[in-house]
C-alpha positions in Angstrom: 12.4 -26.9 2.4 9.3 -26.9 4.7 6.7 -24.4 3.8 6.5 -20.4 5.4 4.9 -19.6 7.9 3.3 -16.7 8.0 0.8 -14.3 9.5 -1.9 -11.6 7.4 -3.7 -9.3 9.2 -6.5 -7.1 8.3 -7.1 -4.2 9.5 -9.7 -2.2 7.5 -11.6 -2.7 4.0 -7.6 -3.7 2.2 -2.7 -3.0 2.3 1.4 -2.6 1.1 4.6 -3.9 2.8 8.3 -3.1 4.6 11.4 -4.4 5.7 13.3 -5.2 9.3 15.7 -2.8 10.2 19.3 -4.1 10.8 18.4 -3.0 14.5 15.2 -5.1 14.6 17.4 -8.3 13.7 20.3 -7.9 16.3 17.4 -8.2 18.8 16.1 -11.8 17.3 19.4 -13.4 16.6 18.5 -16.5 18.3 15.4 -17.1 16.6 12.7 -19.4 18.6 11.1 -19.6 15.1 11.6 -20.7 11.5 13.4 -18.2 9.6 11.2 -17.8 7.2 8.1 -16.9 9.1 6.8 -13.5 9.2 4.2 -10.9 10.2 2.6 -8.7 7.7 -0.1 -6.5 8.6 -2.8 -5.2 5.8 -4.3 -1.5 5.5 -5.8 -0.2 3.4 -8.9 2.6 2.4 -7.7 4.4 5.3 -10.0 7.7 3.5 -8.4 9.9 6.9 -9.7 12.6 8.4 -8.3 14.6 10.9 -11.1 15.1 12.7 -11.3 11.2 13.3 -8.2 10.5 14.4 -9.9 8.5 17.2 -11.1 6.0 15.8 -8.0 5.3 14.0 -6.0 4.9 16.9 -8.2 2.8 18.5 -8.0 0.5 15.8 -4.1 0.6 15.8 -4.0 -0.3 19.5 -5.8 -3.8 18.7 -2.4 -4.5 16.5 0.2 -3.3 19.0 0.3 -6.4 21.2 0.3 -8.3 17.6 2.8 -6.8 16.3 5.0 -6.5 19.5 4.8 -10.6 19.6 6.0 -10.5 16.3 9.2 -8.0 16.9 10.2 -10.4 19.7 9.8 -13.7 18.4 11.2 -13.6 14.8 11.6 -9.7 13.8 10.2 -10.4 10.2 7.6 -7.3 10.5 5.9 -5.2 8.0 2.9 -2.9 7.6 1.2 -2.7 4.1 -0.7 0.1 3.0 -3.2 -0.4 -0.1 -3.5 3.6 -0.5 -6.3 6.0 -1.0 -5.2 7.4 2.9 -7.4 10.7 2.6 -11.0 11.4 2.7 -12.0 12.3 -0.8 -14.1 15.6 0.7 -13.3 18.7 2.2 -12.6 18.4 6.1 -12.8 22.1 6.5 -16.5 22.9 4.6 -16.9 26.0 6.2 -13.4 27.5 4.9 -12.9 25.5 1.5 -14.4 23.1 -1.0 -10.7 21.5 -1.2 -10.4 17.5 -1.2 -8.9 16.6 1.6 -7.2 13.5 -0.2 -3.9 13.8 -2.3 -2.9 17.1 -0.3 0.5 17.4 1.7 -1.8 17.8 4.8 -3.3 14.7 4.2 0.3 12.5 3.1 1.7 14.0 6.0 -1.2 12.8 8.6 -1.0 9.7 6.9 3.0 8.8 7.0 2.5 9.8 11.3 -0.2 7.3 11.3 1.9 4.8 9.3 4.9 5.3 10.9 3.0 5.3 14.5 2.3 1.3 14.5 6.3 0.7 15.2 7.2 -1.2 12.0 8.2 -0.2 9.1 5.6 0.4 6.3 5.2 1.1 2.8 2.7 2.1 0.6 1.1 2.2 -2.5 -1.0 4.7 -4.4 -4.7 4.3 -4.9 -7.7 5.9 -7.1 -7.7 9.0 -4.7 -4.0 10.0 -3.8 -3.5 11.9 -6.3 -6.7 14.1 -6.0 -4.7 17.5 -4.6 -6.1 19.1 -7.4 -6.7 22.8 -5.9 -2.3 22.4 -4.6 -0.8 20.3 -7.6 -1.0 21.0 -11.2 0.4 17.9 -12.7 0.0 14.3 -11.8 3.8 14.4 -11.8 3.8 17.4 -8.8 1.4 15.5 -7.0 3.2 12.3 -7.3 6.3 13.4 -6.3 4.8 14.4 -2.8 3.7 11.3 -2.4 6.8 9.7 -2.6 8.0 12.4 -0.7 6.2 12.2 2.2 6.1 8.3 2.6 10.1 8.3 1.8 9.6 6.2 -1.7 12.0 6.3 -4.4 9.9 4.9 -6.8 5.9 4.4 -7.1 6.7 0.5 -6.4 8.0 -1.2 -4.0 9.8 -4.4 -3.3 10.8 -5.6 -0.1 12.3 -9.1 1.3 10.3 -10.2 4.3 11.5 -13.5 4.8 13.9 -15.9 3.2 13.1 -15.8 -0.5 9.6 -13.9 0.0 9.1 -10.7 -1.4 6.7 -8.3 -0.8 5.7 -6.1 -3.6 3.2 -3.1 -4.6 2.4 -1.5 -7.8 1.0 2.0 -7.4 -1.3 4.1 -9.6 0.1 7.3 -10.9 -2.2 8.7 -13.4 -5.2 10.6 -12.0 -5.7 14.0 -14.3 -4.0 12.7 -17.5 -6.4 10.0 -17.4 -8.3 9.2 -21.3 -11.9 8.4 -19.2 -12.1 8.2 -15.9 -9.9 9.7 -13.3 -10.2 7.2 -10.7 -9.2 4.2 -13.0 -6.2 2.7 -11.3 -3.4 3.2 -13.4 -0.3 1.1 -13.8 2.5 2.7 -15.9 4.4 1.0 -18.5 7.7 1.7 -16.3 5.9 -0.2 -13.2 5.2 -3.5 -15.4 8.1 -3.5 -17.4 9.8 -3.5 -13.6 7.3 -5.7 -12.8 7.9 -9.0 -15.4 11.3 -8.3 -14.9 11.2 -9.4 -11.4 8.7 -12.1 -11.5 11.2 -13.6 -14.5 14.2 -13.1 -12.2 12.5 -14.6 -8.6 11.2 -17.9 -10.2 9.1 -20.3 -7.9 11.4 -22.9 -9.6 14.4 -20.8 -7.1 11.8 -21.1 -4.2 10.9 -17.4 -4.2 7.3 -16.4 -3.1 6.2 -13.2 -4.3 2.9 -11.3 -2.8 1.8 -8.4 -5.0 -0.4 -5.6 -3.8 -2.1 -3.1 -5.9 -5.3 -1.0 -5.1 -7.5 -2.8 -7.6 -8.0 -6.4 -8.3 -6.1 -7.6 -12.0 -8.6 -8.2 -14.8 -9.5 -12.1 -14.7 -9.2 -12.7 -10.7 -12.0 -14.1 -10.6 -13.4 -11.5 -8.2 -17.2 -12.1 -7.8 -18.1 -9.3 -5.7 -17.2 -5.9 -7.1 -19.4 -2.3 -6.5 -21.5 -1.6 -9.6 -20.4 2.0 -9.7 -16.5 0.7 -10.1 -17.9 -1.6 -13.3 -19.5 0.9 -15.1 -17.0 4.0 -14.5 -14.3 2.0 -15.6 -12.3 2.2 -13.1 -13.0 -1.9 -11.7 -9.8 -3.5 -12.5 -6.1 -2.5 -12.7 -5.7 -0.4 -16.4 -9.5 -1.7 -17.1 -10.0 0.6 -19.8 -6.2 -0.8 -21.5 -7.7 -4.4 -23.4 -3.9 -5.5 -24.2 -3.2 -4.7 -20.2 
């Protein structure tokens, strides 16, 4: 079987995934491209603000002729979000100290934004989207708007992109229930038990080709780069304060 082709595109400092609508495909039944080959663009640190809304969109209008060429030539099309979509401040100073980021105000802004590049996206949960501490209680309240708002069932995500390549995201879903630090990228025992479950299932021995996203890099990446700050908080690597995760 010859190789995938494919094509990553970055948009800002990091990403998730989607899937082709059944619509989508009727328009690229006869394929001038392999199969297999597919477009998948990367966001991620998106830190919003409504009162920057500018900027974004001028960033988004560098991927529409991208993406369009993709739509037309093979269909295989998804946007990735890599979370932490609101800025972690109040945008309102002179009404409220409330963080901006984890809010339904700010899930909302950021599912239009998402949805506004004309693929489908989804998205995974960073360090700061569950920070709507003055509207949630609970981590659980908060993430349920989350999923809510980005139309997730689950915190994870898996998605076929092409022929026997899956994209797949692992969110984190533990921000005030955290033992040290709240912005310590959590993956829940539900998520990896999910998780090995599917890797064991889609074996590169079948020809599957799996591309994970989460918001922090996995312990032993080899990462070379990494902020101080991140290191010494505890909150570098996915469940960095966990030793047997």
């Amino acid at each position: 079987m010859a190789p995938a082709v494919m094509r990553l595109i970055a948009f800002t400092p990091v990403l998730a995934s989607a899937w082709v609508s059944p619509s989508m495909k009727s328009k690229t039944s006869a394929l001038r491209m392999s199969a297999d080959e597919f477009t998948v663009g990367i966001v991620g640190d998106l830190h919003m603000d409504p009162r920057k809304m500018e900027d974004y969109y001028t960033g988004k209008a560098q991927w529409d002729p991208i993406f369009a060429e993709a739509k037309e030539a093979h269909g295989n099309v998804a946007l990735c979000s890599l979370g932490d979509l609101g800025e972690s401040k109040s945008i309102r100073p002179e009404e409220t100290s409330e963080l901006f980021a984890g809010t339904t105000e700010c899930h909302e802004l950021a599912a239009d934004f998402l949805g506004s590049f004309g693929v489908p996206y989804e998205v995974i949960g960073g360090n700061h989207d569950l920070e709507g501490l003055d509207e949630f209680e609970t981590d659980e309240e908060n993430l349920d708007l989350f999923l809510k708002a980005h139309g997730k069932p689950t915190p994870q995500f898996c998605r076929e992109i092409a022929d026997k390549t899956l994209l797949v995201g692992l969110s984190s879903t533990v921000f005030r229930d955290a033992e040290f630090t709240s912005h310590e990228v959590t993956i829940d025992d539900k998520q990896m038990e999910w998780f090995e479950n599917l890797v064991k299932t889609h074996t590169s021995a079948d020809g599957w080709k799996i591309f994970v996203f989460t918001h922090a890099p996995p312990n032993g990446s080899g990462l070379r780069v990494l902020q101080e700050n991140h290191v010494v908080n505890g909150c570098c690597w996915l469940n960095h304060s966990d030793d047997v995760k």
